[in-house]
C-alpha positions in Angstrom: 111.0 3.4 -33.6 110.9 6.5 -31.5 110.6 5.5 -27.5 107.7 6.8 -25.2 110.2 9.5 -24.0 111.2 10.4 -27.2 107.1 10.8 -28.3 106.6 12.9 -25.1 109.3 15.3 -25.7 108.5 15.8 -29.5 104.7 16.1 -28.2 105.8 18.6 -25.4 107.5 20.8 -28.0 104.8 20.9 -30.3 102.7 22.3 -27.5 105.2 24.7 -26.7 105.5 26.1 -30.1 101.7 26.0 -30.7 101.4 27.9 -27.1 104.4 30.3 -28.3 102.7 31.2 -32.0 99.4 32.1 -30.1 101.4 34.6 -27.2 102.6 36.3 -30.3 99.8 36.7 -32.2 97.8 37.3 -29.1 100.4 39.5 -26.5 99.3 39.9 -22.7 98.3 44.2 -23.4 99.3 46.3 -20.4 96.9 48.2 -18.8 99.2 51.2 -17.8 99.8 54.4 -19.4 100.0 58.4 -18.2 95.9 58.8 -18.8 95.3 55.9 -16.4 97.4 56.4 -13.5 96.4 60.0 -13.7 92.4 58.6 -13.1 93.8 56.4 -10.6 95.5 59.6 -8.6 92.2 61.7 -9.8 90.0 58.2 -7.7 92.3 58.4 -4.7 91.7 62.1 -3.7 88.2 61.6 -4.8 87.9 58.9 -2.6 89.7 60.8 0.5 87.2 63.5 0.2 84.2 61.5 0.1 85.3 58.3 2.4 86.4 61.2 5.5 82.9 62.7 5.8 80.8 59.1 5.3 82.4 57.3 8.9 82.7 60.9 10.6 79.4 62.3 9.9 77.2 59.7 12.3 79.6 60.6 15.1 79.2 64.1 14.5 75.3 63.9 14.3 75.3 61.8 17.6 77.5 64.4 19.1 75.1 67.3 18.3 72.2 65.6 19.4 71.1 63.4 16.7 69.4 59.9 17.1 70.8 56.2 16.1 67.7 56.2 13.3 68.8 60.1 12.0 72.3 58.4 11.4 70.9 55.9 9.2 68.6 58.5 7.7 71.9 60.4 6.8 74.1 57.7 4.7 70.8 56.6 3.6 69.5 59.7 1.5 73.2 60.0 0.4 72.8 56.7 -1.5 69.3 57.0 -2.3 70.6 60.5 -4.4 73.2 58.3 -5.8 70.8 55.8 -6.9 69.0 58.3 -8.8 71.2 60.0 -10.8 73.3 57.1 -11.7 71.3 56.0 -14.2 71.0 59.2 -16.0 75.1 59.9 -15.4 75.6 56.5 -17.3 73.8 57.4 -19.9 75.6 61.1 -20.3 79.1 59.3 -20.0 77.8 56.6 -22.9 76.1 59.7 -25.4 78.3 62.5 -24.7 81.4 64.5 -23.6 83.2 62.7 -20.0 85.1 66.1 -19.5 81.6 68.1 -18.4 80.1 65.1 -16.7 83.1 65.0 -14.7 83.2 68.7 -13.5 79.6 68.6 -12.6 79.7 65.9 -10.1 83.3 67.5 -8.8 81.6 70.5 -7.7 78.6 69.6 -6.3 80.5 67.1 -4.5 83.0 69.9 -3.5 79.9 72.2 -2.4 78.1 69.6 -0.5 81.1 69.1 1.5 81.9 72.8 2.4 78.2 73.2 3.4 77.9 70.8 6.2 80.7 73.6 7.9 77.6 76.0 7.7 75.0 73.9 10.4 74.7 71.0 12.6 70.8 70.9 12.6 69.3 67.4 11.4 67.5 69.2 8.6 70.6 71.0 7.0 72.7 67.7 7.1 70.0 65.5 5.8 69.7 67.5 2.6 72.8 68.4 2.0 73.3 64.6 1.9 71.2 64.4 -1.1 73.1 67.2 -2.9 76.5 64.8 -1.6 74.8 61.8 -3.1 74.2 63.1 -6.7 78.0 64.2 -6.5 79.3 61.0 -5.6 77.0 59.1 -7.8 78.4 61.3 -10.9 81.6 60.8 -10.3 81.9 57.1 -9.1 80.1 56.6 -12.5 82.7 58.9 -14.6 86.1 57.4 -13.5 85.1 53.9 -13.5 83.9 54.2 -17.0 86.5 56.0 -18.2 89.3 53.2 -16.6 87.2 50.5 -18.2 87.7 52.0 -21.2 91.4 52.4 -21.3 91.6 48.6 -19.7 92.0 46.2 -22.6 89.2 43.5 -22.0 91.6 40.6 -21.3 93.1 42.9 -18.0 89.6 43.8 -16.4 90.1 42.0 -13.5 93.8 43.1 -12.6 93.3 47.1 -14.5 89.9 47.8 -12.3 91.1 46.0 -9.4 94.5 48.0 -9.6 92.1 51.6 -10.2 90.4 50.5 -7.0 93.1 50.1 -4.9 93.5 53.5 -5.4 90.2 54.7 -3.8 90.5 52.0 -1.3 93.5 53.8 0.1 91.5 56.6 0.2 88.9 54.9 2.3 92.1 53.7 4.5 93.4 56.7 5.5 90.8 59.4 5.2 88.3 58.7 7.9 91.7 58.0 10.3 92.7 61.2 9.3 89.3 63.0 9.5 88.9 61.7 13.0 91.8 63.2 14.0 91.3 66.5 11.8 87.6 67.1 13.6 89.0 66.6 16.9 91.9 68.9 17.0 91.1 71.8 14.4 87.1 71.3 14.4 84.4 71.2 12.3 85.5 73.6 9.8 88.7 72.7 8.9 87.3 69.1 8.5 84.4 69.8 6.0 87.4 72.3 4.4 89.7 69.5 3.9 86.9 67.6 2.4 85.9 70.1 0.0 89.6 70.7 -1.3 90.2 67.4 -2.0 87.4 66.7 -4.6 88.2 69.9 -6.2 91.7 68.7 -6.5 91.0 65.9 -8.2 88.8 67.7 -10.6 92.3 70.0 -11.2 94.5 66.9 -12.0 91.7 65.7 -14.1 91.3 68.9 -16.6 94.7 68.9 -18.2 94.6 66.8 -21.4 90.8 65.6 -20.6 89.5 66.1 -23.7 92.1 64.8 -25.9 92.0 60.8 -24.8 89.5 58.6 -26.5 88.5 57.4 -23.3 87.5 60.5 -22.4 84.9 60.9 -25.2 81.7 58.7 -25.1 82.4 55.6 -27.2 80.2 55.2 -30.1 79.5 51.9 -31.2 81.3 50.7 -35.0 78.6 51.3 -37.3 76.7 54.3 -36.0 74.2 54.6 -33.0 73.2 51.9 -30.9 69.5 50.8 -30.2 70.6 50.3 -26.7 71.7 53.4 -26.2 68.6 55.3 -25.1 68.8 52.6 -22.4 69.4 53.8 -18.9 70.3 50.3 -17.5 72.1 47.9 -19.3 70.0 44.3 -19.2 73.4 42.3 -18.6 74.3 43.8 -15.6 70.8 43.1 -13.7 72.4 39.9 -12.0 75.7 41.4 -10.8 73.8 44.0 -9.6 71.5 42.1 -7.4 74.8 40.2 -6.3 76.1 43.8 -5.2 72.9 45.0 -3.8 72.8 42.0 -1.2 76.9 42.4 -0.8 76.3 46.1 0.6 73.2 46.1 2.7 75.9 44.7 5.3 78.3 47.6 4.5 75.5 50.2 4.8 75.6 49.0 8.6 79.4 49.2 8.5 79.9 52.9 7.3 77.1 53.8 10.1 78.0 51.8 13.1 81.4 50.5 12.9 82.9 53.4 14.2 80.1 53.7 16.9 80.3 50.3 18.0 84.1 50.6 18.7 83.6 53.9 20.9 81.3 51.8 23.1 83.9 49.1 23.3 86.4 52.1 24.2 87.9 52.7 21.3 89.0 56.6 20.9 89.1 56.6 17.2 86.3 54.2 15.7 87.8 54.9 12.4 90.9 52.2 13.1 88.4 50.4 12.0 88.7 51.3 7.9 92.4 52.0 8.7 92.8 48.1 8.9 90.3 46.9 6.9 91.0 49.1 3.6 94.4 47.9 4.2 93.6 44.3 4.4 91.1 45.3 1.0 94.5 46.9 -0.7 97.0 43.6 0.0 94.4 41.1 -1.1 93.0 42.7 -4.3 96.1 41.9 -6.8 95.9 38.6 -6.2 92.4 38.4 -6.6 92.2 40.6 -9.5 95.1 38.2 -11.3 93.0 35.3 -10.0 89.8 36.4 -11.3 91.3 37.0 -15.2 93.1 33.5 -14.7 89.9 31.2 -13.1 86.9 33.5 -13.0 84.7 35.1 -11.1 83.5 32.3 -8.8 86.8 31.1 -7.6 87.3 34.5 -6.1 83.2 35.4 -4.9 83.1 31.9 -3.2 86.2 32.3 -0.6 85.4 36.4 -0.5 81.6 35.7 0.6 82.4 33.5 3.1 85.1 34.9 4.6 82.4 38.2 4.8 80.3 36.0 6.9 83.3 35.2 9.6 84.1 38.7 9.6 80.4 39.8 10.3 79.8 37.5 12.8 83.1 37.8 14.6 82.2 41.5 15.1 78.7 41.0 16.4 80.7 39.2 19.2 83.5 41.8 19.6 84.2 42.4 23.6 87.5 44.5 22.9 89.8 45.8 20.5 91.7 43.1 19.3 88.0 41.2 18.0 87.1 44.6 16.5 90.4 45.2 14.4 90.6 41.3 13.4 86.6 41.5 12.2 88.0 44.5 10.7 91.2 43.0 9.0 88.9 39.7 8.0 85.9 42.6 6.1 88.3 44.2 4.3 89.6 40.7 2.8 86.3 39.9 1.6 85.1 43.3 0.8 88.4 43.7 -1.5 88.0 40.5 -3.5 84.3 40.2 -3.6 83.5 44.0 -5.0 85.9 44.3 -7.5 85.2 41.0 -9.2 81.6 41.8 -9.4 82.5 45.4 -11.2 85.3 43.6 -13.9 82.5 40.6 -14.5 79.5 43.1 -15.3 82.3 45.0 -17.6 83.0 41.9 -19.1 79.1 41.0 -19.9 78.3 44.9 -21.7 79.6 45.8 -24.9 82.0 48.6 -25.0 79.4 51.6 -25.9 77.4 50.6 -23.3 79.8 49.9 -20.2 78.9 53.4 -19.2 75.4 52.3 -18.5 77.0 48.7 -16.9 78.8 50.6 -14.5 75.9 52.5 -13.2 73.1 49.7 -12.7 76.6 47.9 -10.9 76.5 50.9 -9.2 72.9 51.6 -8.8 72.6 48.3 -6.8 75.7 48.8 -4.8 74.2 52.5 -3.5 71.0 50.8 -3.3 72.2 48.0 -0.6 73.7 51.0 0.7 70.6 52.3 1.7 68.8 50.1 2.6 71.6 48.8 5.2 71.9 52.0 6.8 68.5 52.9 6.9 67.2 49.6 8.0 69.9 48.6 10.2 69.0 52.6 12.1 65.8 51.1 13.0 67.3 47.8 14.5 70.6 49.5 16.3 68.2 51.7 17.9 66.1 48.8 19.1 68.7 46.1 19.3 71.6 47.3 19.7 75.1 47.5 17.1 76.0 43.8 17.6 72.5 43.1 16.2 73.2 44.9 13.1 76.3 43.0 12.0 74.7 39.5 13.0 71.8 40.3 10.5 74.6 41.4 8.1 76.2 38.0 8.6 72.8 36.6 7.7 72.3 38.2 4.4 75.8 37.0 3.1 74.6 33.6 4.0 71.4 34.5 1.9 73.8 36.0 -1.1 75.7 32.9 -1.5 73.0 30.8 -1.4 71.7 32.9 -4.4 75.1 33.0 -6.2 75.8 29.0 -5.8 72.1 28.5 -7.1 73.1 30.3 -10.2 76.7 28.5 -10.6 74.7 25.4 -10.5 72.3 26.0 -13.3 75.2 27.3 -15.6 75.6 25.0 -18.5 79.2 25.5 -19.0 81.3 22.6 -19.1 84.6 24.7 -18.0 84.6 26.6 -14.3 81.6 28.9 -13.9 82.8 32.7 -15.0 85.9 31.6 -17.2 84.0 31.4 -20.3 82.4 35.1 -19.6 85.9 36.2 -18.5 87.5 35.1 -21.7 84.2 35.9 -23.9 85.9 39.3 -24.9 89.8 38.0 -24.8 91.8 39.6 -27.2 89.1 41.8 -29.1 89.7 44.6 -26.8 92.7 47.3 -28.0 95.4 49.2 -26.7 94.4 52.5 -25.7 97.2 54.2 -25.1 98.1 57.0 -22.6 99.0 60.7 -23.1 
């Protein structure tokens, strides 16, 4: 008779031949290729252009004479414009042509950023924020739909989070580099700079953009979609409520952050996104491998609440070294928690309608936006900027009571999120690059 050990080992090999049959029929697809890195580099100087005016404009209203309210007026009406053509971008990127989309919101974007050179008055700024808004609402729209495309649907997690690390270095060095670009060349040359980075990402997009699948809307098998005349995409309502509460908090961050650490003497508030974008970059690999592995919820949970530390450790800040660790503990959270929510609402859409998934994701994301910066104007102008991040600590307490109420109520036997994550594992195809 065979012994126990015997029994195991044949048992063990079994297993291992089974688990060997299915990686071949079923082979881990890469994610890379010359069309996606491109979008990546296309993101990153999208993102520079963008993320050096949004920290740097509050301090340049203040300095000409502008009031703590005005400042939230002016990220506010920049993500109110997103919010409103977001739905209608999605549903251009879903029915037609990405390559025209795409130059559109380049240059208005581009032209938005040149014109805040041309005055400093409260009126000009504040709408040429709205014209900013509806370029960054465009293209934030068009290059995440286009990545999620060429991502196969088992890599969502790691293939967005990778694309975003992209635009979070961006956010990293641009409004260091802004604040230093404003203060010894001026005004000019930093709404210049600005303006030549989106239009060189719109130059390293053109070249092959119109012969990549990814690039073209992606028509459903079978003809038309019902869904299609939809401008929101019904599966990505919950995520986007998630996001929406998630960035009320950052809405007070992109207007006060660099504010709060000039009254704690700081010289260049924008250290501030230096460290935490950084912090954002080194933790989103591992959260974007950890979030196609477990699921969404083992990566939210952790991100949430280390969100709440960070907010509430900067409501107390006396000095730099609280500010930059509340910085270095935001961008943690902020780079685990925002990505997962984008890759999980990808993962609930089906393919001809991620364009519209992406923008309700993003509609709720601009939408917190807003209503952080434009709220928390009215309260750092009463209150005071420590205010503003304690209250930002509240609502993530608020969010994850939310989130856990729904993880509770799910009827999956497994861990909450790995069934969704897996719901489209190994349907998706290669898309290959250039």
């Amino acid at each position: 008779m065979m012994g126990e050990y015997e029994r195991d080992a044949a048992a063990f090999s079994l297993e291992t031949r089974g688990w060997c049959r299915h990686m071949r029929k079923y082979p881990k697809q890469s994610y890379w290729s010359g069309t996606y890195l491109r979008i990546c580099v296309c993101n990153l100087f999208l993102f520079c252009s963008f993320q050096m005016l949004l920290p740097i404009l509050p301090v340049y209203m203040i300095d000409n004479g502008g009031s703590e309210s005005a400042v939230g007026w002016i990220t506010g009406l920049i993500t109110i414009a997103a919010v409103l053509i977001r739905p209608f971008s999605g549903y251009a990127l879903d029915r037609f042509r990405r390559r025209p989309v795409v130059v559109l919101g380049s240059i208005v974007l581009a032209l938005a950023a040149g014109a805040y050179a041309i005055s400093a008055q409260v009126g000009w700024m504040l709408s040429v924020s709205l014209l900013l808004g509806i370029g960054w609402g465009i293209m934030t729209a068009a290059y995440s739909t286009i990545v999620s495309d060429l991502v196969p649907s088992d890599r969502q997690g790691a293939g967005i989070g990778t694309f975003m690390l992209f635009g979070m270095a961006g956010m990293a060095v641009a409004p260091f580099i802004g604040g230093w670009l404003i203060d010894k060349y001026g005004p000019s040359a930093f709404f210049g700079t600005a303006c030549f980075l989106a239009l060189l990402s719109l130059l390293l997009f053109l070249p092959g953009a119109g012969s990549h699948s990814a690039l073209r809307a992606s028509l459903p098998e079978g003809g038309q979609s019902r869904s299609r005349n939809k401008l929101f995409e019904r599966t990505s309502l919950f995520p986007a409520l998630l996001i929406l509460l998630f960035t009320i908090g950052y809405g007070g961050i992109i207007s006060f952050a660099s504010l709060l650490g000039m009254k704690l003497g700081i010289e260049n508030g924008g250290i501030f996104f230096l460290v935490s974008n950084a912090a954002a970059m080194l933790v989103r690999p591992p959260a974007g491998k950890l979030f196609d592995a477990r699921g969404h919820a083992t990566v939210l949970l952790p991100g949430l609440t280390i969100g709440v530390i960070a907010f509430i450790v900067l409501s107390l800040a006396s000095g730099q070294m609280m500010f930059i660790i509340a910085a270095c503990l935001y961008g943690l959270s902020f780079g685990a928690v925002q990505p997962s929510i984008l890759a999980w609402t990808i993962q609930r859409a089906a393919k001809d309608r991620r364009g519209a998934a992406n923008s309700t994701f993003l509609v709720g994301m601009d939408s917190g936006i807003a209503l952080g910066s434009i709220s928390f104007g009215v309260i750092a102008q009463a209150s005071g900027y420590e205010a503003v991040f304690l209250y930002s600590a509240v609502l993530l307490v608020a969010l994850l009571a939310v989130y856990g109420i729904s993880l509770a109520r799910s009827r999956s036997s497994r861990m909450p999120g790995v069934a969704e994550n897996r719901e489209g594992e190994h349907k998706g195809t290669s898309i290959k690059g250039d």
